[in-house]
C-alpha positions, 0 to 999 in steps of 0.5 A, a space after each residue: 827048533 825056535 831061532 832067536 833073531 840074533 841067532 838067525 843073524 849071525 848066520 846070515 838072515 836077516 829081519 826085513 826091516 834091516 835090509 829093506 834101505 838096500 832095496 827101495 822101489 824094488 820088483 818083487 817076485 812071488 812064488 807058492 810061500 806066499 799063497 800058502 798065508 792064505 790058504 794051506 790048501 793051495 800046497 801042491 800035496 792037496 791038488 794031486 789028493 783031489 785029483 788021483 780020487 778020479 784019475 784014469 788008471 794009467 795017470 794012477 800007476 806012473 804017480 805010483 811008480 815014481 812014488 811022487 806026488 808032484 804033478 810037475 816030476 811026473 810031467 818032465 818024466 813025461 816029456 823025457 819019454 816023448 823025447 826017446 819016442 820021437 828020435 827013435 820013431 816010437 809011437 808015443 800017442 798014449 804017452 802024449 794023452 796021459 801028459 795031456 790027461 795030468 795038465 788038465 787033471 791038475 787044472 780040474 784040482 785047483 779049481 777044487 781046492 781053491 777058497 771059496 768065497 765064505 773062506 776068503 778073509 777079506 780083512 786079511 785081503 785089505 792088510 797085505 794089499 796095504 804092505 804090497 804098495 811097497 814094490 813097484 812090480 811084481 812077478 810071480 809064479 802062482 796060479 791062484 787068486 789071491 793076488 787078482 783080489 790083492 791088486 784090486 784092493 791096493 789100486 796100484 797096479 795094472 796087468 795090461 789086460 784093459 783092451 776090449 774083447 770084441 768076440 766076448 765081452 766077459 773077457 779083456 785083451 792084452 795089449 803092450 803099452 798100458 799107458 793107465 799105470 807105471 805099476 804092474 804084475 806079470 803071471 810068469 806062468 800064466 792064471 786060472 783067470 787068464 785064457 788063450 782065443 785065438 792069436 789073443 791073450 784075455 783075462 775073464 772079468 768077474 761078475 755077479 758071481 765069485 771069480 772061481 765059479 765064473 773059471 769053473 764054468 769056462 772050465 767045465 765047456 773046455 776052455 782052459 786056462 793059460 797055465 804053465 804045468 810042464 815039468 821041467 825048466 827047458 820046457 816051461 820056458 817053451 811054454 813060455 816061449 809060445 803065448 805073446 803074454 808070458 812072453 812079455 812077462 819073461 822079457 819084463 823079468 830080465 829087462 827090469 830097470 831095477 836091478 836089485 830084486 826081492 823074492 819071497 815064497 819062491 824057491 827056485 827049485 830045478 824046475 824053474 831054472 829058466 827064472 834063475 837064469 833070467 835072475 842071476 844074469 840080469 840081477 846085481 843083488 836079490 833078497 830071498 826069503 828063508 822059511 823058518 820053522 821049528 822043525 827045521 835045523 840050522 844046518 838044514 837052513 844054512 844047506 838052503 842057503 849054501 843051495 841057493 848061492 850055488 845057482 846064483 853065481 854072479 849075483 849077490 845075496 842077502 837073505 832073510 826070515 820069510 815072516 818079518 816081511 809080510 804080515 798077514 795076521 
């Protein structure tokens, strides 16, 4: 069903340039809606058809028995069983190959299904790059790299990835303290670009080739990216927890200056709880996107709503029309 923008409004969405006054020099954080404007590929349905084309049996029977498709749910189910084996002393070895299996699967298929350099539109690169400069920071969740190109393109961020690399120079260091730029983005969640060596966190430089043909090629000798696939919220924040870089992000996250905040593509589902936390407790107000399409109601809009009020209860809400933000056409 088509919505009229007085129609939306008197529900409660509002068009962004209504409410962006309230919102100036804001953090931004992005989720998994942003990425789908470029490429519809990247949906989380197209990795798990990529990937069961050539998983082992076991990883096939337990995505069947849960009738899912999602790599995250299968995961926590994952994670669960491993809890119950390990208080009651069970021997859970093959259960820890197969989670271990479906985190590198995963990997494997994004790097399948992601843009080549034919399909990238770089006019559509160079237009949101324009319309980014509005945020001071950006969060975000996604593992692509549309915003590596996006950020080189608007020249206004850093990502404190500029120290060198001694043991490799393909490769620059993080390091706190990035005296080059105010600006910056934070992977929440770790990249394909982005690698553990060590006690170091590095990000791969590009060179004569595509950025996903030199990640393919560090894939291809075992070396994986940084990049937080566990299913539930408890032990993405663990994850977390464990490199010195999403560290940094998280903390950013629930330090920032800025108390109002926009999120956009980013549903704050159950199993990025631990983001919804940080947000409501650290949050005076945030903007949220809703996705209008016309095979949704307004009662199922307005259940989205009512949902994402529920978990953010000590910080006030403003929503609005996912596509008067961005413009990627």
């Amino acid at each position: 069903m088509k919505f009229t923008t007085e129609q939306l409004n008197a529900e409660g969405i509002r068009q962004w340039d209504w409410i962006k006054v309230q919102f100036p020099d804001c953090p931004l954080l992005l989720g998994n809606g942003f990425s789908l404007n470029f490429s519809s590929r990247l949906l989380y349905r197209n990795l798990y058809e990529k990937y069961i084309e050539n998983c082992p049996e076991d990883v096939k029977k337990l995505f069947k028995e849960f009738k899912s498709t999602n790599f995250e749910i299968i995961l926590e189910h994952l994670e669960s069983t491993e809890r119950v084996c390990s208080a009651l002393e069970i021997e859970q070895q093959r259960i820890s190959r197969n989670k271990d299996l479906i985190k590198q699967g995963l990997i494997d298929s994004i790097n399948r299904i992601h843009p080549t350099p034919d399909e990238i539109k770089i006019d559509q690169i160079k237009l949101v790059a324009e319309q980014i400069k509005e945020f001071e920071q950006i969060f975000t969740t996604n593992y692509d790299l549309f915003l590596y190109y996006l950020i080189l393109e608007s020249k206004k961020f850093g990502d404190y990835f500029y120290m060198p690399f001694f043991e490799d120079e393909r490769f620059k260091r993080f390091k706190t303290g990035d005296v080059f730029k105010k600006n910056h983005i934070y992977y929440l969640h770790g990249a394909l670009f982005v690698f553990e060596k060590s006690v170091e966190t590095i990000k791969i430089k590009r060179d004569k080739n595509w950025l996903i043909e030199v990640i393919t090629k560090e894939i291809s000798k075992d070396n994986y990216p940084l990049f937080i696939s566990e299913g539930t919220s408890e032990m993405k924040l663990k994850g977390i927890q464990s490199n010195n870089y999403l560290t940094y992000c998280f903390r950013e996250l629930k330090e920032n200056k800025n108390k109002n905040l926009v999120i956009y593509g980013q549903s704050l589902s159950d199993q990025d709880l631990h983001i919804v936390k940080a947000i409501d407790e650290n949050y005076d107000k945030v903007a949220i996107s809703i996705r209008i399409s016309e095979n949704k109601t307004m009662n199922e809009l307005k259940s989205e709503m009512n949902r994402i009020k529920s978990i953010l209860k000590n910080t006030e809400v403003e929503f609005y029309d996912s596509t008067s933000l961005f413009k990627f056409e």
